[in-house]
N, C-alpha and C positions, 0 to 999 in steps of 0.2 A: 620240676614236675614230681620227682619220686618223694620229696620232699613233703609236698603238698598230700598226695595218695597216703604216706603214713601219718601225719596228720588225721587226714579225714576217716581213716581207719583205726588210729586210736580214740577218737570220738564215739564213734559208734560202738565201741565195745559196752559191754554192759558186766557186770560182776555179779550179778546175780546167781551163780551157782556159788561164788563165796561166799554170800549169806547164812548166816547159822540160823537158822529156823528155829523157833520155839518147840516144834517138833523133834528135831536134833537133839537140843539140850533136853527133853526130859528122856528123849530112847537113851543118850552117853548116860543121863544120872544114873535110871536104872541098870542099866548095865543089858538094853534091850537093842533089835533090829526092826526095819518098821515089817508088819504084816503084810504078805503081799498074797493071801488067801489060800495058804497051804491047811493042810487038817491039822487041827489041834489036838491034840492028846491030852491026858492028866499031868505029866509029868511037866507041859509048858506051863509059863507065868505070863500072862497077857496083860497088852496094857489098852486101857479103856481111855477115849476124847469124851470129852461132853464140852458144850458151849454154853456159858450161865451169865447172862447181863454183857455179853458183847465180851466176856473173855474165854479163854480155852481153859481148860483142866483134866487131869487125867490120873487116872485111879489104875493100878494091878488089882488081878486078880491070876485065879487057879482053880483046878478042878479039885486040886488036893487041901485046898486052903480055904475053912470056911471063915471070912474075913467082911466085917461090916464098912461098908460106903466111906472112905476117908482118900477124899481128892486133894490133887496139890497142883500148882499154879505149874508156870514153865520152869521155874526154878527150883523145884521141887518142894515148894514152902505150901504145909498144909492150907487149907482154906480155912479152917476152926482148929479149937486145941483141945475141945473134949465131948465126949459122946452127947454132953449135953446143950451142945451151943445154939443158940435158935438159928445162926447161920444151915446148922444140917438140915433140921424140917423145908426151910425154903430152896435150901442147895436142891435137895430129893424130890422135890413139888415142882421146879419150874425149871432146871437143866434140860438142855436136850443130848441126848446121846448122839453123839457124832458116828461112832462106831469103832471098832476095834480095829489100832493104830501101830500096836507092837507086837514082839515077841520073844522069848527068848527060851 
């Protein structure tokens, strides 16, 4: 019987908190925690979600940093490689802002 109960209880388990998240992996690259709606200040670096054609992406920014639109996947691999890629015009036109994800 006890046999049978561990069994049926290793079954059930699920490992879902061991999942690394694509969320995970960009807060670890940048070197972020995720935002959990504390005041921002100048001195923080924030990290920005948008969701573009069914995938995730996410951009820093700063209050101290004037820095134009250059998003990267979950792996931190940009999404274009120069200010002039037609990719940007339609990245900036049809993303949506998920909202602000990090912090550090």
């Amino acid at each position: 019987m006890i046999f049978i109960m561990i069994i049926v209880s290793t079954l059930s388990c699920t490992y879902d908190s061991l999942e690394i998240t694509c969320l995970d992996r960009i807060l670890a690259h940048h070197n972020m925690r995720e935002y959990d709606g504390e005041d921002i200040n100048d001195w923080h670096v924030v990290l920005w979600q948008y969701e573009w054609r069914g995938e995730d992406y996410f951009d820093w920014s700063s209050h101290l940093v004037d820095k134009i639109l250059w998003p990267t996947d979950c792996e931190g691999v940009f999404l274009f490689s120069s200010y002039s890629d037609s990719l940007r015009y339609l990245f900036e036109h049809e993303a949506i802002t998920i909202g602000l994800v990090g912090i550090r």
